[in-house]
N, C-alpha and C positions, 0 to 999 in steps of 0.2 A: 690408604694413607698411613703415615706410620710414624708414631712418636706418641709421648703420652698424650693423651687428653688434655687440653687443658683450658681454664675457662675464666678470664680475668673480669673483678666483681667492679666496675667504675671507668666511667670514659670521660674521665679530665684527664688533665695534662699528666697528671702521673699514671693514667691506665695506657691513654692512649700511646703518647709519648713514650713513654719510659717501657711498663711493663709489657704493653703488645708488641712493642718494637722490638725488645730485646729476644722475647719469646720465640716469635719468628728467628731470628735469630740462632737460634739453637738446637743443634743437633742434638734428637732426644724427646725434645718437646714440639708439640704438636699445636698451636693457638686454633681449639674449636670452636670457642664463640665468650663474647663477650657481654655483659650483664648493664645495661643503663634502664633506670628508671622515667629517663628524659624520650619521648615519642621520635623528637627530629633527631635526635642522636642513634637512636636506636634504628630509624630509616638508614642512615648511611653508614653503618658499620659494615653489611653486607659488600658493596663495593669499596668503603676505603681498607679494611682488614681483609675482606676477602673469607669471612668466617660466618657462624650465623649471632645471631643477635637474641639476649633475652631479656624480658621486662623483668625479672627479679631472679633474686638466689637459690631461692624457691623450684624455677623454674630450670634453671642451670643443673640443680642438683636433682631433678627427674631426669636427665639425660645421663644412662650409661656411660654415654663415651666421655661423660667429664670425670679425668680423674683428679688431677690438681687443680686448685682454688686459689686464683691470688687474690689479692684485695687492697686497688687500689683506691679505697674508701677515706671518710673522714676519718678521723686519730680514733675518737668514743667509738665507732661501732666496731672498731675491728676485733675486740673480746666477744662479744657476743653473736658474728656473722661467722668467725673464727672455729668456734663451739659448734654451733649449728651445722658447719661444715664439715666436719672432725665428726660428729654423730652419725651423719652420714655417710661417713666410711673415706673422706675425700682427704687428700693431703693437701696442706696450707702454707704460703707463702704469705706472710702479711708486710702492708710495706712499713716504714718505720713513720714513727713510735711504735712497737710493739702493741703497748695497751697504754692507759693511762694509772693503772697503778699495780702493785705488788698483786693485790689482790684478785684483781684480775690477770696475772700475768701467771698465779698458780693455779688459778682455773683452767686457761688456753693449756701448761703443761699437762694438768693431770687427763685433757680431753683428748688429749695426742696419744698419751700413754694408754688412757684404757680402751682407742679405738685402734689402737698399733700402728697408728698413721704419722708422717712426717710434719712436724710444723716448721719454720723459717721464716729467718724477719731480713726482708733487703736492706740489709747494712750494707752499702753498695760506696760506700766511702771505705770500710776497709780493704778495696781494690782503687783507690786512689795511689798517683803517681807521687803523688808526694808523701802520704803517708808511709809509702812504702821504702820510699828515699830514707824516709828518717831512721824505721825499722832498721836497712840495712845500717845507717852508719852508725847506731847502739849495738848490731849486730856485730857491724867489723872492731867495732871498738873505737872509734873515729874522734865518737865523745866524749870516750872514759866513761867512769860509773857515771848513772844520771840520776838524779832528781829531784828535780824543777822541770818541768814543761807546760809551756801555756800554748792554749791555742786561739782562737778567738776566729767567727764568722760574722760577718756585720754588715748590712745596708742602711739604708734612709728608707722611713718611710713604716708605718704599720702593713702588714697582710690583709690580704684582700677573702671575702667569702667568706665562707665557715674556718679559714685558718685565723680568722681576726674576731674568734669566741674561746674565750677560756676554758669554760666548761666544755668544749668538743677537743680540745687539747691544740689549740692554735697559739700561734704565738711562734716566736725561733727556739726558745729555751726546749721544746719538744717536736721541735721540728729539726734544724739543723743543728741545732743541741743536742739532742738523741747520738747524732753521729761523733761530736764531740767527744763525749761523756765515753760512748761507746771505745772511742780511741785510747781516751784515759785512760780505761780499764784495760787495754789491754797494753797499752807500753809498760802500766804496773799490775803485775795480776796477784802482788800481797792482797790482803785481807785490809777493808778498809777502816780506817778508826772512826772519822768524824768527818760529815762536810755541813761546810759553810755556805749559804747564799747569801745574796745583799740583790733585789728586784726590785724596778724603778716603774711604775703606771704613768710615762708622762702625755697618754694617750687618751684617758678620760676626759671627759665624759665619753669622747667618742665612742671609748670600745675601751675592754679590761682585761687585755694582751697587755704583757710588760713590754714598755718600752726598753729596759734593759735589761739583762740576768748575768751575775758576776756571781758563778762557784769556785770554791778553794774544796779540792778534795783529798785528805790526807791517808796517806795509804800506811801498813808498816811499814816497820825499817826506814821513813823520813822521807817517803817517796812525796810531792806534792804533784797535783794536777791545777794548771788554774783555767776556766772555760770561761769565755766574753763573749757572750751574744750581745748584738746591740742592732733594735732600730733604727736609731739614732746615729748612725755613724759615715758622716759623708767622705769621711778620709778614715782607710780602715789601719787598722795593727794588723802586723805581719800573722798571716794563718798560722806560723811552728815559730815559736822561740824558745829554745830549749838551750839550759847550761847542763853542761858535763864538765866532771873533772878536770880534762882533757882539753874541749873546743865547746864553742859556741855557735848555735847554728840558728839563723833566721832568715824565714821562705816567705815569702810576697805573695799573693793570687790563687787561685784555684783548682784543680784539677781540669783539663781543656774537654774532656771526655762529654760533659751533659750539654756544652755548646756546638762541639763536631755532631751529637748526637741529632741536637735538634734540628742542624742545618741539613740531617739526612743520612750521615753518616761517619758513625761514632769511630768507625777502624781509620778515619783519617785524623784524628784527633791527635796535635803535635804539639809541645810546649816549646815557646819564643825561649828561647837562652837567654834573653833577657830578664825573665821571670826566673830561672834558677833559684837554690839558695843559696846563700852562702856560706861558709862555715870559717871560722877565726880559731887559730891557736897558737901556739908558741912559733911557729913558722912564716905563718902571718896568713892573710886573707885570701881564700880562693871558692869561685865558684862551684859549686856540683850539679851536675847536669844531673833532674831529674830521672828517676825511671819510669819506666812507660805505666800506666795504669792499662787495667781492664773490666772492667765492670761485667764482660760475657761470662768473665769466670764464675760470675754469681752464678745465675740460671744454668750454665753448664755442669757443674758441682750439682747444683737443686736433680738435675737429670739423672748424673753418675750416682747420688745416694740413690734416688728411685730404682737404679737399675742396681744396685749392690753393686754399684764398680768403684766407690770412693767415699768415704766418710764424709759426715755433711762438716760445710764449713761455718755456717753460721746456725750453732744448735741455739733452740729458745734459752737454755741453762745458759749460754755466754752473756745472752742478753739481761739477763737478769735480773745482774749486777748494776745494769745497767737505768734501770723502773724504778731499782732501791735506792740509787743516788737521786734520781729525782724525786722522789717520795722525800727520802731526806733533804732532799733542795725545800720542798714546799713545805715540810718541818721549819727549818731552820729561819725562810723568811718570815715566818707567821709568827715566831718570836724571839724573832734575833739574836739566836743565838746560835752553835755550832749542834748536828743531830748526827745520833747515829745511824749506822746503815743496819736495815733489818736484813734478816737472813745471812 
């Protein structure tokens, strides 16, 4: 058989789902076997994956043939399952959030570095259809200079399991905030000055996830980002509303990629032209048709660094930026005020 090793650490919906799915998927990589601590999961991994099965990380990493580690674990352990992995000489994919703070997000780099090994975070939004839409049209110039861009992600309803514990880094604000944040950073890749949170607990007693997380993050040169997670939101705000110079553009709905994906199959993944966005300027209003997402490009990139055929596309240094804004998120709400970004 032939492709890397590879040995994904968690069989919930984002191991099984997402990162064994994708794996298979990809030329290059090879899905050897899969890690649950749960018995009856662990029974049927053999026939639904088709790979072997192991009761821990431990165990995964006494096998030769594993050479990549992904780890679709809770948010807290992926620093230190990350580490342990990296020690052992294995390249690491973690899924996102990264880590839960700066401090351990210098730890995972400096354990990449002194073991020569590859680490990666699936930022798997920045191969979103619509993110990329927007890219181009700052690219063609569509909007003129830009900045102001808000984005915002939002259901009803608190998170379920371990995503519905703060201290494990549950919650949207590090969930699909993570991917937000991450966006921001890169439609502005100045130097950040100050950001602002304002987070809402209207969930207690039950549980001490925010119900809401509203950042403002101010970049040089007058660049803002605004990010709107909300629990709370049974009618959402448009995912991209972004002013330019130039036009104004505002997109509705989600990338179709993780609903094709779960129905079985992510390459049929097509977006309604009704869902488009729009864009407004001096001419007047017309739709833009989406561009296609891809999300295989992750793990295929993850492969081509492995083999020297292509620089990796999501280095942990991009993400970085990205732990420092929320590090300063959780500054800023604890005393309302605006915090700086470290590093």
């Amino acid at each position: 058989m032939t492709g890397i090793g590879t040995a994904v650490v968690g069989y919930g919906r984002a191991g099984r789902a997402f990162h064994a799915y994708l794996v298979r998927l990809t030329p290059g990589l090879r899905l050897h076997g899969i890690v649950s601590g749960d018995p009856a999961k662990r029974a049927r991994i053999p026939d639904e994956q088709g790979c072997r099965a192991y009761a821990s990380l431990d165990e995964a990493l006494a096998d030769d043939a594993v050479r990549l580690v992904i780890l679709a674990t809770p948010h807290d352990t992926h620093a230190p399952l990350a580490i342990r992995a990296m020690d052992a000489g294995r390249h690491v994919v973690t899924d996102k959030v990264m880590c839960l703070d700066l401090a351990e997000c210098d730890a995972m780099i400096a354990a990449a570095c002194r073991n020569r090994v590859l680490l990666s975070v699936f930022q798997n939004r920045r191969f979103d259809g619509d993110f990329l839409t927007v890219r181009r049209l700052i690219a063609d110039g569509a909007l003129g200079e830009v900045k102001w861009v808000e984005m915002a992600w939002q259901g009803f309803g608190p998170s379920r399991g371990w995503r519905n514990e703060a201290a494990r880094g549950g919650g949207k604000l590090y969930d699909l905030g993570a991917h937000l944040i991450d966006q921001a950073c890169l439609f502005f890749p100045q130097a950040i000055e100050h950001v602002y949170a304002r987070l809402h607990h209207d969930f207690r007693p039950e549980t001490d996830i925010p119900s809401e997380a509203l950042l403002v993050i101010a970049f040089r040169g007058g660049g803002t980002a605004v990010v709107d997670c909300s629990s709370l939101a049974a009618l959402p705000k448009p995912r991209f509303y972004i002013h330019g110079r130039r036009a104004t553009f505002r997109k509705f709905g989600v990338d179709p990629q993780e609903a094709a994906m779960m129905a079985g199959d992510i390459d049929a993944a097509r977006e309604d032209p009704a869902a488009f966005g729009v864009l407004r300027d001096d001419a007047g209003e017309r739709a833009v048709p989406t561009l296609p997402g891809r999300w295989r490009d992750y793990y295929e990139n993850v492969a081509a660094a492995l083999d020297g055929r292509a620089p990796l596309a999501v280095t942990p240094e991009s993400v970085r930026r990205q732990i420092a804004v929320l590090d300063a998120a959780r500054r800023s709400a604890e005393t309302g005020r605006t915090a700086t970004v470290d590093g």
